[in-house]
C-alpha positions in Angstrom: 7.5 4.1 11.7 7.5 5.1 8.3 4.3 6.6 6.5 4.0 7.1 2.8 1.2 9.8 1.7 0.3 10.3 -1.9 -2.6 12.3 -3.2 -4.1 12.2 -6.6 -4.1 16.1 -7.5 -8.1 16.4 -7.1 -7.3 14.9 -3.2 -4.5 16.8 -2.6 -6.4 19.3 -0.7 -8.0 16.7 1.6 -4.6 15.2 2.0 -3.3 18.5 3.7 -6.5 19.2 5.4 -6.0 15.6 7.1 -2.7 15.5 7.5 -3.0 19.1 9.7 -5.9 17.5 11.4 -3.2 14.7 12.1 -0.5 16.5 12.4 0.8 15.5 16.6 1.2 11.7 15.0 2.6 12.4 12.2 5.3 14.3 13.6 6.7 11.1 15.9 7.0 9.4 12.7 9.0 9.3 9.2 6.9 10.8 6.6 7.8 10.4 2.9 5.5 11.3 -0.2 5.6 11.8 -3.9 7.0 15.3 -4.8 4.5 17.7 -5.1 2.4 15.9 -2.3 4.9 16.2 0.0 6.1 20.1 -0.6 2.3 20.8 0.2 2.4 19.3 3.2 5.6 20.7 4.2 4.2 23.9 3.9 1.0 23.3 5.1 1.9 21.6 8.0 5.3 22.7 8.6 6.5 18.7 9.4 9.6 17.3 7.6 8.6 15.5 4.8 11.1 12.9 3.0 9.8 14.3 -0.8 10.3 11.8 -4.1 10.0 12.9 -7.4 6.8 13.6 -8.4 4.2 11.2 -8.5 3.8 10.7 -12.6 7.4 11.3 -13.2 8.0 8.3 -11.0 7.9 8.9 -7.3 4.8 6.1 -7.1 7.7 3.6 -7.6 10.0 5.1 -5.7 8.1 5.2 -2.9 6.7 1.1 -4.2 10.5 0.1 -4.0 10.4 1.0 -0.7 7.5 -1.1 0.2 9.3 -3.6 -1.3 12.3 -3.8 0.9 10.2 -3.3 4.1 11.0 0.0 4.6 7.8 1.7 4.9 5.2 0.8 7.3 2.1 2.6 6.8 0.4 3.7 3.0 -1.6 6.9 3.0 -3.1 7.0 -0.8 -5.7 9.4 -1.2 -6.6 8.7 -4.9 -9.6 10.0 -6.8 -11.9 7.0 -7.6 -13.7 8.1 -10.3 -10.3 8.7 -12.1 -10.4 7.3 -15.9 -6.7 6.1 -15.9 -6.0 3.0 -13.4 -2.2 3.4 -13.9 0.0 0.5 -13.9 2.5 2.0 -11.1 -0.4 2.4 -8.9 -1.9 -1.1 -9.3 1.6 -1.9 -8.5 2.0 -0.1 -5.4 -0.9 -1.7 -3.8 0.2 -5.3 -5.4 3.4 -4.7 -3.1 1.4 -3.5 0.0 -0.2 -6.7 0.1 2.6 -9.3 -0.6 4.2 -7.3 2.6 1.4 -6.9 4.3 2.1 -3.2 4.3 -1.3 -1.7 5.7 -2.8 0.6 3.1 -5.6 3.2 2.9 -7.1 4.5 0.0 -9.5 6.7 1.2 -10.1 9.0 4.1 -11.7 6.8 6.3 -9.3 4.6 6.3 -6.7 6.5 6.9 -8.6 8.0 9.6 -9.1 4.2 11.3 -4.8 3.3 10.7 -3.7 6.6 12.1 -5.7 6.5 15.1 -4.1 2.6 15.4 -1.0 3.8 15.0 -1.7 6.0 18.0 -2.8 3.5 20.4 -0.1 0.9 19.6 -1.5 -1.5 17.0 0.9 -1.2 14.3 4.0 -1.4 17.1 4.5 -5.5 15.2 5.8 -3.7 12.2 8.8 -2.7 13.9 10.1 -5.9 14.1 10.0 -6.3 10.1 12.9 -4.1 9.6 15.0 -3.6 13.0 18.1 -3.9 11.2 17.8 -0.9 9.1 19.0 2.4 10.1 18.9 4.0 6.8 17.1 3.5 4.1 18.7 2.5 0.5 19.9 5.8 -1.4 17.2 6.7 -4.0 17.1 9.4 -6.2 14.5 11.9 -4.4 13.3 15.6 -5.3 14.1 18.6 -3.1 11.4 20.1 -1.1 
């Protein structure tokens, strides 16, 4: 499976904090994430992390074109509610979640509830979304 974790920079430390806590099922999956999300959690967690740019120089829809050729199966967006700018990338991302019924978390407990799914089997259906694909299209990506 495929998991996608981005982190609004006041969540960024709960991001790594959960994704060590989560580290075992993370690791026996694909994990991509917005630039400077993804570093972090390289070097938090020591797992290999498929980085994009970063976020607001346009990893967010990177990572949405993605979604929207089934390639990602799981959303991990840890985003700061009481943020004053609802940007348009972000309303797109989870616009594209939905139309392929990508499951998406936007806050810890929910990320919490999908992992712990993932775990015990309930998101095994996604796999046969995309069993053709091997490798994902070639997109322009940041080096961690």
């Amino acid at each position: 499976m495929t998991i996608a974790i981005l982190a609004h920079d006041s969540r960024k430390e709960l991001a790594l904090q959960f994704c060590t806590a989560y580290s075992g099922i993370l690791s026996r999956n694909t994990v991509i994430a917005t630039g400077t999300t993804g570093r972090m959690l390289t070097q938090a967690t020591g797992l290999p992390v498929h980085c994009y740019l970063s976020g607001k120089l346009g990893g967010i829809q990177q990572i949405s074109a993605r979604v929207a050729c089934d390639e990602v199966d799981l959303v991990l967006f840890f985003r700061d509610p009481l943020k004053a700018e609802n940007g348009s990338s972000e309303q797109n991302l989870l616009r594209l979640c939905d139309m392929h019924s990508v499951p998406i978390s936007t806050n810890i407990a929910t990320a919490e509830v999908l992992l712990r799914g993932l775990d015990q089997g309930d998101l095994d259906y996604r796999e046969g979304i995309h069993p053709d694909i091997v490798e994902p299209l070639p997109v322009h990506r940041a080096v961690c």
